[in-house]
N, C-alpha and C positions, 0 to 999 in steps of 0.2 A: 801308352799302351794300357788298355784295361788290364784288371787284374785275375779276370775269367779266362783272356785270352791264354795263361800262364799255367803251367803245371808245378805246382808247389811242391809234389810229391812225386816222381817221375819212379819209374823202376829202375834201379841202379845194379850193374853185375859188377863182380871182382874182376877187378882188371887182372889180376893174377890168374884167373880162368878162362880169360880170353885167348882165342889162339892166334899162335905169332912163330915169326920166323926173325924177329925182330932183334936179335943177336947176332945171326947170322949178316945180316943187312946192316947193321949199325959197323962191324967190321969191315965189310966191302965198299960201304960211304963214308966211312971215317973222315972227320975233317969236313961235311959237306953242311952248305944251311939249307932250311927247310924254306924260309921264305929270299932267300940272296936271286933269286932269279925269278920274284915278284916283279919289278916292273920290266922287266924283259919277254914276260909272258904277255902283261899289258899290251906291251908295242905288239908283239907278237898277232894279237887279235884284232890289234887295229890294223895290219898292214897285210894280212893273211886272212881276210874273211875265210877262207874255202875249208880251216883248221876245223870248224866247227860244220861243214856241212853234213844233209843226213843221208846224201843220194850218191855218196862214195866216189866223187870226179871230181878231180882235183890235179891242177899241173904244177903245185906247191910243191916247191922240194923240201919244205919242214914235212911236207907228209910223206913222200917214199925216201927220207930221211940221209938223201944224197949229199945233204951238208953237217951232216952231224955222224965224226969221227967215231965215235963213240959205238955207233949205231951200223955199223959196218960187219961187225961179227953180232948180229942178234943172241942174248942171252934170252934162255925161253923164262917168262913172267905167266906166274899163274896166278889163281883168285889166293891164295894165301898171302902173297908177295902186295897185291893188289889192294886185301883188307889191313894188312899192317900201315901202307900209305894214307890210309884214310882212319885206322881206326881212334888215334891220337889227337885226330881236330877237336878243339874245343866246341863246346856247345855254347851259341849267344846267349843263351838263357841261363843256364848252370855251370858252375866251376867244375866240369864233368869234359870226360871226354865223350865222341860221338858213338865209340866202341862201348866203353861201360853204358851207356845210356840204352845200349841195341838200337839205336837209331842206325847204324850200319851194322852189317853180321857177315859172316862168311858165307852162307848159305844165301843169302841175295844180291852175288859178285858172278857175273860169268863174262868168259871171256870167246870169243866168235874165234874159231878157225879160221887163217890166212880164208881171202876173199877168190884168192886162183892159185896157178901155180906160176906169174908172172906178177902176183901183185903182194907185197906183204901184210898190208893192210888188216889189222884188228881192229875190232871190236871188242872193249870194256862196257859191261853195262854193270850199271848199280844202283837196288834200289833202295830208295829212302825212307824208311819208316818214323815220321812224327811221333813223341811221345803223347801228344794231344792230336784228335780229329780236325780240331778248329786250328792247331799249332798256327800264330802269325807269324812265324821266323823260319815257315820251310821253305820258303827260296831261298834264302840265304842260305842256310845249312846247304841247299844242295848246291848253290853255286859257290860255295866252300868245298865240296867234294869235287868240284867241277875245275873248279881252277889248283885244286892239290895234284892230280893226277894231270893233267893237262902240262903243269910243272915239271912232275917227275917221270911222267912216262917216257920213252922211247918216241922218238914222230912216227913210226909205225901205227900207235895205236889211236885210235877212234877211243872219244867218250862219250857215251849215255848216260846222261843221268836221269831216273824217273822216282817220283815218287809213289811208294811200293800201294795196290789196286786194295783200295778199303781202307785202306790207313789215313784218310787227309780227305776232308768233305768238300775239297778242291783239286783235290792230286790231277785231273787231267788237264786241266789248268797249268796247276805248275810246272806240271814237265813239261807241257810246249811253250812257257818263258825258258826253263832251263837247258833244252836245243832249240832254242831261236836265238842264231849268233847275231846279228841285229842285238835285241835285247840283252843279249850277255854281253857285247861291247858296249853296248851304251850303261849299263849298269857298271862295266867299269871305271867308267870315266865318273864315276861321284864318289865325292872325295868322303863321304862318311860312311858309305857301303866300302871302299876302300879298308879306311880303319877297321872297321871289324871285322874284313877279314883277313889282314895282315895279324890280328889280334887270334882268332881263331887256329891261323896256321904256325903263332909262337911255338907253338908244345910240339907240335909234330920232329918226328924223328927219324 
């Protein structure tokens, strides 16, 4: 990797000034790991293309979450609940998190309104802000965001992931590798994009 391609000096915020509910969350998943249901999401994509479709039809019961106990009394999940999920991921590039870096924020997390009143289907969108234009690590990061939340969601909800318009001198690009589940399963099956992002979701909480 060139060394242009790199931000040496990134803008960094206090994680202490980040906002979080992340106490709250750390009590109610006491006991849980961030990565223990890594290669169960794996299989998950390989045997469930329709998880990642973007045209909302789907006869997966991971999606109207008829196999997952859990998922029977919906707790409502907002963009705060949402940015605490993601803001913890390491960055491939710096011993930083994705939250101190502003690469993800609160205010570029929204979450869609159920789709009917027979369907309960959300939408999570989130966008991704590169700390460089040229950044060569923003698919990863964002299918680092893409497989955190894909993890930890509900099967109710849908993920988008895009990266945020002017930020990335490729961003339309990237976000249709990052919803093209083709590409996202096939990216998961290589075993060194694996590692780094089993390595990215260590720190998460």
């Amino acid at each position: 990797m060139s060394a242009d391609a790199l931000n040496a000096n990134p803008t960094i915020l206090n994680v202490s000034d980040l906002p979080t509910r992340r106490r709250q969350q750390e009590q109610r998943h006491q006991g849980t790991s961030p990565t223990k249901s890594f290669a169960s999401f794996v299989t998950s994509i390989r045997c469930t293309p329709d998880v990642l479709a973007a045209d909302g039809s789907s006869d997966s019961s991971l999606l109207d979450g008829t196999d997952d106990e859990s998922d029977a009394s919906p707790e409502d999940i907002d963009e705060q609940e949402v940015f605490d999920l993601i803001s913890t991921i390491s960055d491939p590039e710096h011993p930083l998190s994705l939250g101190s870096l502003a690469v993800v924020s609160l205010p570029d997390i929204h979450i869609s309104p159920p789709r009917g009143l027979t369907s309960p289907i959300r939408t999570v969108t989130v966008l991704v802000t590169p700390t460089i234009t040229h950044c060569s690590l923003a698919t990863v990061i964002g299918l680092g965001v893409r497989v955190r939340l894909e993890q930890a969601l509900p099967p109710r909800f849908r993920v988008d992931v895009r990266i945020k318009e002017g930020s990335h001198t490729t961003a339309e690009q990237v976000t249709k590798q990052l919803n093209d589940k083709e590409r996202v399963a096939a990216a998961l099956e290589n075993g060194t994009l694996m590692s780094v992002l089993k390595k990215m979701l260590e720190t998460c909480r």
